[in-house]
N, C-alpha and C positions, 0 to 999 in steps of 0.2 A: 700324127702320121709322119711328118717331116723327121721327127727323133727317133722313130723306129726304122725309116729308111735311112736312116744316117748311120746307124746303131747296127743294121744290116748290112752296110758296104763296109763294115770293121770286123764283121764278122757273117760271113755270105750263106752261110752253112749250119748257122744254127735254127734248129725247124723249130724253137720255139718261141723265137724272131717271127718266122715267115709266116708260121701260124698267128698270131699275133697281129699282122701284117692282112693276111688273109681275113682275121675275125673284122678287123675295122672296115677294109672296102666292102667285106658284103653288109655290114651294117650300114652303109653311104648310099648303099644297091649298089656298086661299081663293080660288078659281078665279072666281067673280064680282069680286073687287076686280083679280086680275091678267087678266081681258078688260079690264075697263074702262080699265088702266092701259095697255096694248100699246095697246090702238084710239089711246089719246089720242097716244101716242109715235108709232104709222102716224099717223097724221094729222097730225103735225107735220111729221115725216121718213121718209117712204113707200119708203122705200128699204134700211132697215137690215135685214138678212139675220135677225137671232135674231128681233125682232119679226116678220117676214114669216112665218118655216117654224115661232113658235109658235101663232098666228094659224091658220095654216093647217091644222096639226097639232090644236089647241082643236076647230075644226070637225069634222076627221075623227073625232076618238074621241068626239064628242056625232053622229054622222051626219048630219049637218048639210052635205051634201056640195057642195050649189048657192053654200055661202056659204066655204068654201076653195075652188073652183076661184078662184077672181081672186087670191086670195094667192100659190096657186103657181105659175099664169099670171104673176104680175109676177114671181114669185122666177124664174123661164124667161125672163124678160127681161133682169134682172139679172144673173144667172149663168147663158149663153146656155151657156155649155162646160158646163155642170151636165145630167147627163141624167136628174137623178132628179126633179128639178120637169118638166118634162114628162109622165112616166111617172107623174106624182102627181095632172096632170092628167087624164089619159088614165083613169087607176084612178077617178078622182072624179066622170066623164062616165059611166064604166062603172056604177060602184054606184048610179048616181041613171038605168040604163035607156036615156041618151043613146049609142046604142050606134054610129050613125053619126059622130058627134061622137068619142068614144072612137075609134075603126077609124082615122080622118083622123089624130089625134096622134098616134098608134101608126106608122103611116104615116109620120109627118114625123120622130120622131124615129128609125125603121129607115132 
């Protein structure tokens, strides 16, 4: 951990440092140090697939469900062939009562 936060203050900005950085604290369970570390990697490179669906995944098991749908709405953009961001979205409209919103995805992806 020490060499990759050293390795990160040489270089602040590379997400695949922080990603890196993120994989190890939530392996420890240090789950405040590895959000902070994914957030900083999405925000660099908004695009990388294990930051998106850990992200996304973070939310759902804190029920937090208003703040993964945009995760797995972009990972449905990302990986359009991918049917299970969709259905992740649809499930996350669902448990948060949005239930026209939910019906409509369900819809698009049938």
């Amino acid at each position: 951990v020490k060499w990759y936060e050293m390795l990160s203050s040489l270089v602040p900005n590379d997400p695949g440092v922080l990603a890196k950085l993120g994989a190890i604290h939530a392996r420890f369970d240090d789950e405040i140090k590895a959000l902070h570390f994914y957030q900083e990697s999405h925000r660099v490179f908004p695009v990388n697939m294990d930051v998106i669906s850990w992200l996304g995944a973070y939310h759902v098991k804190n029920e937090v469900y208003e703040k993964a749908v945009p995760y797995f709405d972009l990972a449905s953009r990302v990986q359009p062939q991918e049917v299970k961001w969709g259905l992740m979205v649809a499930s996350c409209y669902r448990r948060i009562g949005s239930y026209p919103q939910a019906l409509q995805k369900y819809k698009e992806i049938h």
